[in-house]
C-alpha positions as CSV (number, residue, x, y, z in Angstrom):
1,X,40.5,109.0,39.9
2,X,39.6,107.6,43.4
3,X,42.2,108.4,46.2
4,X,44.0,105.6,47.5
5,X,42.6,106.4,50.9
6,X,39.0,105.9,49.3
7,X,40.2,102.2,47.4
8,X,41.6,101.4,51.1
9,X,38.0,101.8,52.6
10,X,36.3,100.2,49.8
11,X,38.5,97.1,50.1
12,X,38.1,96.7,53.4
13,X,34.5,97.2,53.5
14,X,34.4,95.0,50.9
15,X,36.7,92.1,52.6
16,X,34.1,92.6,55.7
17,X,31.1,92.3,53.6
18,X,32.6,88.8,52.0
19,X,33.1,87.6,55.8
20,X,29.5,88.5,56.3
21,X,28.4,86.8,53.4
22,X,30.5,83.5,54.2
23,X,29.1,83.2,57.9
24,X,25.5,83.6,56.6
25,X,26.3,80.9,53.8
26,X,27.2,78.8,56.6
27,X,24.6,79.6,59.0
28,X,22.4,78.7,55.6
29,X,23.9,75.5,55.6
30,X,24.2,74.5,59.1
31,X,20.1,75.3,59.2
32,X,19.3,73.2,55.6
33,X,21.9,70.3,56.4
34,X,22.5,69.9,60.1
35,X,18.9,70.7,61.6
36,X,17.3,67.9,60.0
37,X,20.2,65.6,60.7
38,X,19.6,67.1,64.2
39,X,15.8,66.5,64.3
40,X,16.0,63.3,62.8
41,X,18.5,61.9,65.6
42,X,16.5,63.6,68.7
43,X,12.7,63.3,67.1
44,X,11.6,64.8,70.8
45,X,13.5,68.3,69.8
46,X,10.4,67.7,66.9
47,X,7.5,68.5,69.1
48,X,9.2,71.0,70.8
49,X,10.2,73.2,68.4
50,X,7.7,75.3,66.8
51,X,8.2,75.2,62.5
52,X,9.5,78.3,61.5
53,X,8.5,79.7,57.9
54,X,9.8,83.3,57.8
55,X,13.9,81.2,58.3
56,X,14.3,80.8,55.1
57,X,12.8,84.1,53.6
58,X,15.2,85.9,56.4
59,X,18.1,84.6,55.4
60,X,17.5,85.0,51.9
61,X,16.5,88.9,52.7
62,X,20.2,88.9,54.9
63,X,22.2,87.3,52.1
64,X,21.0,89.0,48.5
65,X,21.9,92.4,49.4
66,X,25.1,91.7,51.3
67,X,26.5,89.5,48.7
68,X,24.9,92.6,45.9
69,X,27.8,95.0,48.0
70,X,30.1,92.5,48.9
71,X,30.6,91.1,45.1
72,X,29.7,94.8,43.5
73,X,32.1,96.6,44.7
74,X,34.8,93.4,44.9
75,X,34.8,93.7,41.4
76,X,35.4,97.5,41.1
77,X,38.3,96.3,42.5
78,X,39.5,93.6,40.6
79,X,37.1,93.4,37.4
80,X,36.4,89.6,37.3
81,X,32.7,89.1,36.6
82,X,33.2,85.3,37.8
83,X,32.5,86.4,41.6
84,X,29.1,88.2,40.7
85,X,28.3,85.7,38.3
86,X,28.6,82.9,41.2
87,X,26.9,85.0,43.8
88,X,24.1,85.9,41.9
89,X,23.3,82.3,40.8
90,X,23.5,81.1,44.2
91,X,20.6,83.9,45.0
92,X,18.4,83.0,42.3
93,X,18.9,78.9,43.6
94,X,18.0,80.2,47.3
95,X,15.0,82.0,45.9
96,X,14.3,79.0,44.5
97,X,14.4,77.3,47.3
98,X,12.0,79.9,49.3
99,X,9.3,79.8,46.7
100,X,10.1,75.4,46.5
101,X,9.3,75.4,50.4
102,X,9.8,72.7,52.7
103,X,10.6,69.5,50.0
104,X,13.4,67.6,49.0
105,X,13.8,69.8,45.8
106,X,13.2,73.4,47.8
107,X,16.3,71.5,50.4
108,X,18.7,71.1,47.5
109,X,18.2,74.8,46.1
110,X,18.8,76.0,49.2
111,X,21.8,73.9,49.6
112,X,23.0,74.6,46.3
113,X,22.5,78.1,46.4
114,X,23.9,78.7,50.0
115,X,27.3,76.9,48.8
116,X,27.7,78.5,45.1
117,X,27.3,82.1,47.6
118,X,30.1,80.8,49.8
119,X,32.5,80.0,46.8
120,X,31.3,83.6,44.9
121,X,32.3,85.3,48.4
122,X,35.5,83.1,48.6
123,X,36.8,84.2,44.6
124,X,35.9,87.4,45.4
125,X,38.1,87.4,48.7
126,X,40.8,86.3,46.6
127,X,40.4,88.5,43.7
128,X,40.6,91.4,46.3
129,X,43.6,90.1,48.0
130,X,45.5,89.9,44.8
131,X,44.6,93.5,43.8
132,X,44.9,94.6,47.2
């Protein structure tokens, strides 16, 4: 039987973990959404800054195994296989989006993936809080 002082540590390293996971969602979909809408606007911001390829791989290497500890142990917690479920979709659709590269389709795995993260992290938040 785990002591309550242990479930108390695990929850709240587990309610940190899903705040992690939901500000590198976002910073996933500022980068795939606003950027370009950025770039686009000011094409001189084009020439000037250098293309990245190792942004996407990083994030993806940032967000798989915090949303693997975030949503793992969330549902030791509350047992709801939805959250993990979710999460792990949206790191198969960012994968996708790594090996789809720079493209229209690789921009809308990303997307996709980024946001079904940020919901995963979001159920799991709430499946901690009512178990909490």
């Amino acid at each position: 039987m785990t002591a309550p002082a242990d479930t108390a540590r695990s929850g709240a390293l587990a309610r940190l973990l899903d705040r992690g996971g939901l500000a590198l969602s976002a910073l996933c979909l500022v980068h795939c959404l606003a950027l370009p809408v950025l770039l686009a606007a000011l094409p001189a911001l084009a020439a000037v800054l250098p293309d990245r390829p190792w942004v996407h791989p990083a994030i993806l290497a940032a967000a798989a195994p915090v949303a693997a500890v975030a949503l793992g142990s969330g549902w030791r917690r509350h047992h709801d296989l939805r959250p993990p479920l979710l999460g792990l979709g949206g790191v198969v659709l960012l994968a996708g989006g790594v090996l789809a590269g720079e493209t229209a389709g690789g921009t809308a795995l990303t997307v996709g993936g980024g946001l079904a993260l940020a919901a995963a992290h979001v159920a799991n938040w709430r499946g901690l809080h009512r178990h909490a």
